[in-house]
ROTORDREN-540359 format. One record per residue (C-alpha): residue number from 0; x, y, z. Coordinates in steps of 0.2 Angstrom, whole numbers, always signed. Layout:
N
 resi     u     v     w
  NUM     X     Y     Z
...
END
This chain:
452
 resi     u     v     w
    0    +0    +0    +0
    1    +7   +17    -6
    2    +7   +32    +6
    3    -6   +39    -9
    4   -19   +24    -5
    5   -16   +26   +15
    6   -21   +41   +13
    7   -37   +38    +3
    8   -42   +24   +16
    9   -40   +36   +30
   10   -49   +48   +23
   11   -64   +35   +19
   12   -63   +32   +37
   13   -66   +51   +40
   14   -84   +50   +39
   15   -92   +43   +54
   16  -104   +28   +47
   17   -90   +19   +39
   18   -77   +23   +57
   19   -74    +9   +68
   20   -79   +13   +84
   21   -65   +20   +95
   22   -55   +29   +80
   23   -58   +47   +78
   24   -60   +58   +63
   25   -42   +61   +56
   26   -36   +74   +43
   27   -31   +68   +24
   28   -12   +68   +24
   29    -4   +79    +6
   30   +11   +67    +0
   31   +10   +78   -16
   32   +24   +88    -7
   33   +18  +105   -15
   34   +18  +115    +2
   35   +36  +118    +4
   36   +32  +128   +18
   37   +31  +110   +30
   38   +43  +107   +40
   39   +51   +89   +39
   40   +48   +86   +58
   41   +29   +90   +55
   42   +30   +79   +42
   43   +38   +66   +47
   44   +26   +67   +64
   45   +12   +66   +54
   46   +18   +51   +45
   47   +22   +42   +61
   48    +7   +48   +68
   49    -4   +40   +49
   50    +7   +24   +53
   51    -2   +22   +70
   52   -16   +27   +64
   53   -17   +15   +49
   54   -10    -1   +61
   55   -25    +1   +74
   56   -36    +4   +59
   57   -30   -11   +50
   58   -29   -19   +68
   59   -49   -15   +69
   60   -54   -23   +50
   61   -44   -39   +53
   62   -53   -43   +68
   63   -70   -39   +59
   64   -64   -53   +44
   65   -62   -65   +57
   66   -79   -61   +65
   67   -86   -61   +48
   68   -77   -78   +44
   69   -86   -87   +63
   70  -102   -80   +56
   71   -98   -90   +41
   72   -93  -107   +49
   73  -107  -102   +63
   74  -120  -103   +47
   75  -115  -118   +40
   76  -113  -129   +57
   77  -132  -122   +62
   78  -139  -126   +42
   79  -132  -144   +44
   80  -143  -147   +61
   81  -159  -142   +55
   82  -164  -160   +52
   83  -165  -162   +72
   84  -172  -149   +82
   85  -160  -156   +99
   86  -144  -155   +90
   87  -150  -137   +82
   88  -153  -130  +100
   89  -139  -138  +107
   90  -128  -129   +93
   91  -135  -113   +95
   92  -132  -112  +111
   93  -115  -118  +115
   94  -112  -106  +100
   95  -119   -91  +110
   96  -111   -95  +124
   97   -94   -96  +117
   98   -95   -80  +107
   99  -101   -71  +120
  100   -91   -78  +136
  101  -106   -82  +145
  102  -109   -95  +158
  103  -125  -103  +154
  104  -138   -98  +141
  105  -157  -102  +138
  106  -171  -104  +121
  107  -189  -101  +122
  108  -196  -108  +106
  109  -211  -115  +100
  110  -213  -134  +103
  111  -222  -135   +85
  112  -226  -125   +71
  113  -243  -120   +79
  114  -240  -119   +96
  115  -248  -103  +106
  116  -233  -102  +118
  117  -214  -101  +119
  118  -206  -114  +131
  119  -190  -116  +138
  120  -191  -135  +142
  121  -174  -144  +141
  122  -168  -130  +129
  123  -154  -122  +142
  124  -137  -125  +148
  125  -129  -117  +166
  126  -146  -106  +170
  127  -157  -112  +186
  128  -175  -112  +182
  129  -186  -112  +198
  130  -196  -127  +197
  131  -213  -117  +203
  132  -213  -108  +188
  133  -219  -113  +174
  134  -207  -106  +159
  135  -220  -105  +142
  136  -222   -85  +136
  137  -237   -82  +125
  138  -234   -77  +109
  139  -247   -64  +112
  140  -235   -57  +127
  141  -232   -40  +128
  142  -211   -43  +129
  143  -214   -55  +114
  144  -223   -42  +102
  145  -211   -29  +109
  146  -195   -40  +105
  147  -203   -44   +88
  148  -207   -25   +85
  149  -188   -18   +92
  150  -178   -34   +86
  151  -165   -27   +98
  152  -154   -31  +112
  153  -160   -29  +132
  154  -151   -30  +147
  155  -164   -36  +162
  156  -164   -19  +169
  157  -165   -11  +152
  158  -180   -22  +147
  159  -188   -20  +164
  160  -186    +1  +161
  161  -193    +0  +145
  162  -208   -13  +149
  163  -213    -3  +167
  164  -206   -17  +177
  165  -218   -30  +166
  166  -204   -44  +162
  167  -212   -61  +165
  168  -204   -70  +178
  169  -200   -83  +164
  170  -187   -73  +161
  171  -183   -62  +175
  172  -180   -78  +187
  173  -167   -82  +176
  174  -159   -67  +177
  175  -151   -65  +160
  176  -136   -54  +157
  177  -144   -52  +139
  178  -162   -55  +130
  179  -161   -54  +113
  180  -175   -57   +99
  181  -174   -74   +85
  182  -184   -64   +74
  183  -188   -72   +57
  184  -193   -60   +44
  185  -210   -53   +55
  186  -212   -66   +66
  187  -203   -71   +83
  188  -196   -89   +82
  189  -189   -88  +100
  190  -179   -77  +113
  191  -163   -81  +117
  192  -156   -79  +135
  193  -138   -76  +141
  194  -131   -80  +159
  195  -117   -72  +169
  196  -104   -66  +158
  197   -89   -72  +163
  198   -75   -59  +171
  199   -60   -54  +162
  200   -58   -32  +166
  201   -69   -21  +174
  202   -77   -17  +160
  203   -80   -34  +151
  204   -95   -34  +162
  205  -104   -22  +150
  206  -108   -30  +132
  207  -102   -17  +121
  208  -110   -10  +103
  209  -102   -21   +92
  210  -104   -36  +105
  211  -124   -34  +104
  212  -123   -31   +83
  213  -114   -49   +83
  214  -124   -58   +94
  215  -139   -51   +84
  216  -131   -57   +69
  217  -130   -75   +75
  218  -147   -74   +83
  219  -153   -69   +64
  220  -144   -84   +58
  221  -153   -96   +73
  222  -168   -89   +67
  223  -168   -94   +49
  224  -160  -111   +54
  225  -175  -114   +69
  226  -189  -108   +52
  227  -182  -121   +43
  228  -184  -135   +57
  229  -202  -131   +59
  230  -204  -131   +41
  231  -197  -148   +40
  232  -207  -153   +54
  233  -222  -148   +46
  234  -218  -157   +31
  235  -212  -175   +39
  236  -224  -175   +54
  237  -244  -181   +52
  238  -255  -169   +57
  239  -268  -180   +64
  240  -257  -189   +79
  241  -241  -175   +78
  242  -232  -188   +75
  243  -216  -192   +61
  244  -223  -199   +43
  245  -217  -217   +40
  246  -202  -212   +24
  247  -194  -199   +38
  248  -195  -211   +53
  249  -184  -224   +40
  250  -172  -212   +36
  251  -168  -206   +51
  252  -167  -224   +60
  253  -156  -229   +43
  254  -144  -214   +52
  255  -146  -220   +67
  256  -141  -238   +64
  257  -125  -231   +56
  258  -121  -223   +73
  259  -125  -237   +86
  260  -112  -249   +74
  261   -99  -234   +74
  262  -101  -233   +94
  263  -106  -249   +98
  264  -120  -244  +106
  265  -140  -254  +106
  266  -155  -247   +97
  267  -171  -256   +98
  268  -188  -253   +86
  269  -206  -255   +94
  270  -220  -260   +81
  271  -236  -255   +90
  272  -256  -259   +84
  273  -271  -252   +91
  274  -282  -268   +97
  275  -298  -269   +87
  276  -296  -251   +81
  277  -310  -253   +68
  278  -326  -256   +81
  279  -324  -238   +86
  280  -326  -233   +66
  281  -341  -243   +65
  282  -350  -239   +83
  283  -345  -223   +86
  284  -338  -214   +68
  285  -324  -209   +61
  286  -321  -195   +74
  287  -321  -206   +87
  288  -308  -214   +81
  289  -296  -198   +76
  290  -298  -195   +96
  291  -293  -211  +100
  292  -277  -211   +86
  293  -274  -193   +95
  294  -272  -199  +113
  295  -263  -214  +109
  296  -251  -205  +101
  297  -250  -192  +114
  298  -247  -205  +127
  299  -233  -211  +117
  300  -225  -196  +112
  301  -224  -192  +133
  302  -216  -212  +136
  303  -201  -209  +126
  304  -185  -198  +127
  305  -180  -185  +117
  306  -168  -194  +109
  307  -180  -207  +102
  308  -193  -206   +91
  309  -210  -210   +85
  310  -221  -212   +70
  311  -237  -215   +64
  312  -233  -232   +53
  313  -250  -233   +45
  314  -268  -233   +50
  315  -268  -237   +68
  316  -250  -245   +69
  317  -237  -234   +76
  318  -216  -235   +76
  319  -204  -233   +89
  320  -188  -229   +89
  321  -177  -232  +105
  322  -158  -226  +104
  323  -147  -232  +114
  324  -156  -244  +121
  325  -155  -265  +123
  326  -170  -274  +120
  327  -172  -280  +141
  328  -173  -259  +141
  329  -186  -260  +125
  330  -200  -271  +133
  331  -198  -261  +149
  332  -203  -246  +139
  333  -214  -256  +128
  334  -225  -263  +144
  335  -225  -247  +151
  336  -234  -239  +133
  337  -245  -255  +135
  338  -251  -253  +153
  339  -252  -233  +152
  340  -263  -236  +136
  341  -274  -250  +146
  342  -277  -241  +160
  343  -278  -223  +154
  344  -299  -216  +155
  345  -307  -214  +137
  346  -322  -204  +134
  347  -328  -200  +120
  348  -347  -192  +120
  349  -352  -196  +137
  350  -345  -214  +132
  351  -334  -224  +140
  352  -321  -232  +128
  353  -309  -248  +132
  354  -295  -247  +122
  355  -277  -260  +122
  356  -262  -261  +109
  357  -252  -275  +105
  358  -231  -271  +102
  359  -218  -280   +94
  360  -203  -277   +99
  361  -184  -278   +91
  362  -168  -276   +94
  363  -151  -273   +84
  364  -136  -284   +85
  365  -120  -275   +83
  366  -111  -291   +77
  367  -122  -292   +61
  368  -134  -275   +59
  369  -148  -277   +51
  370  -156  -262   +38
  371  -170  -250   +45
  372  -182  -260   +35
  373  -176  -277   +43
  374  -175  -272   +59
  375  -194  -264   +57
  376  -198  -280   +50
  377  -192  -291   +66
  378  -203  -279   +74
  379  -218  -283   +64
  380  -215  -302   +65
  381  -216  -300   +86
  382  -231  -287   +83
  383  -241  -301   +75
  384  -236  -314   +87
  385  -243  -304  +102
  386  -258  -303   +91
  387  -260  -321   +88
  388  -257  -325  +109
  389  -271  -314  +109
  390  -269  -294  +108
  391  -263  -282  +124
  392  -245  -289  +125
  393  -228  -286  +122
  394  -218  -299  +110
  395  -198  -298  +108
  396  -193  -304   +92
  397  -180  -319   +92
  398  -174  -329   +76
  399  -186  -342   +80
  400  -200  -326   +76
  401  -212  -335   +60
  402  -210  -320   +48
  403  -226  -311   +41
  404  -227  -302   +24
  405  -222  -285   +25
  406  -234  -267   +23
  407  -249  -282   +25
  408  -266  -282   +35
  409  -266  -297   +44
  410  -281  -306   +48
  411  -281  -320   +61
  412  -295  -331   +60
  413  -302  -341   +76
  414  -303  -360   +70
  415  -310  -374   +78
  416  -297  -385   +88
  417  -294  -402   +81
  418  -285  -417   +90
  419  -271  -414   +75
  420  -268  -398   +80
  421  -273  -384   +91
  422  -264  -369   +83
  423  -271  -355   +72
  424  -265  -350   +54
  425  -260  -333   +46
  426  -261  -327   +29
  427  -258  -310   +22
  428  -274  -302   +15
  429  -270  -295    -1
  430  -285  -289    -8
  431  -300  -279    -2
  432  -312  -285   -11
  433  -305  -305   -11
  434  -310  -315    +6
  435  -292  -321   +15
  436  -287  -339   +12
  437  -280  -349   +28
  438  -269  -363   +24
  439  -275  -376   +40
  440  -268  -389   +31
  441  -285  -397   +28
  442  -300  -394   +15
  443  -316  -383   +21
  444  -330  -374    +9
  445  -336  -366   +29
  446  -333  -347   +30
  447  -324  -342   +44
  448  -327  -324   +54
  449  -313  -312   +53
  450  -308  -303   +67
  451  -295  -286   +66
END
């Protein structure tokens, strides 16, 4: 860089929207050397003086290209968790934290796309809720429509000033060294929380201009990265029961079967199926049935961890996913689902309802892995055997599991007990409109009831 282009960049600087912060306004320096009547000291001053200048300066931008380069990796490592809503908080938050030098940090988001409330569940790290509080905002909060509205950054006694001392004590429990906004285009995705920042000066205590401009920045970017989650969600998750469609549930457990061989860890699959699920079609109607689809699902939705997941298979069958867990572990879970659903009280229109599920359950082995669609299948096989020994039971699968014909309705038909034999057949039924045949190893023109 010529004296000639220092000069121009100083002079750029001069103006006082394009000045870092901290640098004041500084006189262009002549090099054409015209004014003879400068001395060489005041010259050489003024050089020395353009040379500090020009170091702090160039001191101020390089710091700004590393920032801009963070934002960068910050983006990418947010964009490549949006396909699980855990890890993406996890992320956002540890990032957060780091940036700022904070001790602990907090998200209230909303649990789905429609939710009417922002909740801060499991979605912190070093804060210390109070446990008599219950931490879910409104979205029709006066602090959430006046984040939304400012999309600024607030201290609690800032936002305590501005508000007339109105901050829920969602937040104000918490005490947050800084509340700022996840604002996505005109809507409020969530509102991050940062702890006690940690010490370094006196005055490291205060989040300084540029400190609340970069955390607003990454908030920006958590927001676009939180809109697209709830847009996936939205797209992969049946809107009925709330819970995942059957081709994301396979994909993800194809990724998770990869991880439990890497780390040698178990992973089980439940298959579950409402018990006589079409009686309540056919005394009560269709809605009565949606009712009972929806509090199943809600029961099992609230059985499982957050690192598991659930899916509506088809109908009234349902799919779990247990990570990290053995298959002793899996039928624990699995009778717990089964008793919880037995013994929960069904009413639909002043009427009572009875309602059981049968579950299949399987489990991985690390020394030969099955595929998703294998291991769902074992599953299926163990679903169908709890069936067979009579519904509202749990069923591990075991190599000695009789296999079933997969994505099929299986009929069981009660038969009449012969000295021979005193065990029942299956058959796939592969047509609606063609009655099921039964191979009992014996010729009969009688018509048999079928029974789902």
């Amino acid at each position: 860089m010529t004296l000639d282009d220092l000069n121009d960049f100083i002079c750029e600087l001069s103006e006082d929207k394009h000045r870092p912060e901290g640098i004041p306004e500084q006189p262009a320096i002549s090099s054409s050397g015209t004014n003879s009547a400068r001395s060489k000291n005041n010259a050489s001053a003024e050089t020395t003086s353009s040379s500090e200048i020009s170091s702090e300066v160039i001191s101020n931008y390089e710091k700004q290209i590393y920032d801009y380069k963070q934002l960068i990796q910050i983006s990418m490592s947010l964009s490549s968790s949006i396909l699980d809503s855990g890890k993406l908080i996890e992320s956002i938050l540890y990032t957060c934290m780091a940036q700022m030098r904070v001790l602990g940090g907090g998200m209230f988001i909303l649990k789905t796309f429609d939710a009417e409330v922002l909740s801060l569940d499991n979605n912190f790290n070093g804060l210390e809720p109070n446990p008599y509080i219950n931490y879910e905002i409104p979205v029709t909060s006066k602090v959430v429509n006046f984040l939304c509205e400012t999309n600024l950054t607030y201290t609690l006694p800032e936002l305590q000033k501005v508000l007339k001392n109105k901050v829920p004590e969602q937040i104000s429990s918490l005490n947050p060294s800084l509340i700022i906004p996840l604002k996505q285009k005109n809507r409020l995705n969530g509102i991050l929380l940062l702890g006690e920042k940690i010490v370094l000066d006196d005055n490291s205590m205060l989040y300084s201009q540029y400190e609340r401009e970069q955390i607003l920045i990454i908030a920006g970017l958590a927001a676009i990265a939180i809109n697209n989650t709830t847009l996936i969600e939205q797209a992969t998750t049946d809107i009925m029961t709330r819970l995942k469609l059957k081709n994301y549930f396979f994909n993800v457990l194809e990724d998770k079967i990869d991880t439990s061989v890497n780390e040698k860890s178990p992973l089980s699959v439940l298959m579950l199926d409402i018990d006589f699920f079409k009686k309540f079609n056919d005394t009560y109607g269709h809605a009565c049935g949606d009712y009972v689809l929806q509090a199943v699902s809600k029961i099992i939705s609230d059985a499982i961890r957050g690192q598991d997941l659930a899916g509506r298979y088809g109908g009234e069958e349902f799919v779990v996913m247990l990570f990290n867990t053995n298959a002793k572990e899996a039928m624990i879970v699995a009778e717990r689902i089964r008793k919880t659903i037995e013994n929960y009280k069904y009413e639909y229109e002043g009427e009572k309802l009875k309602v059981t599920i049968s579950i299949g359950v399987s489990s991985l082995d690390l020394d030969s892995p099955a595929s998703a669609k294998q291991l769902v299948e074992f599953a299926d096989r163990a679903l169908y055997q709890s069936k067979q020994n009579g519904r509202n039971q749990v069923s591990l699968a075991t190599k000695k599991t009789p296999p079933v014909k997969e994505n099929s309705n299986i009929f069981f038909k009660k038969q009449k007990k012969s000295s021979a034999s005193k065990a029942s057949s299956v058959k796939s039924h592969t047509s609606a409109k063609k009655s099921p045949q039964i191979n009992t190893g014996k010729t009969s023109s009688k018509k048999r009831k079928t029974v789902k």
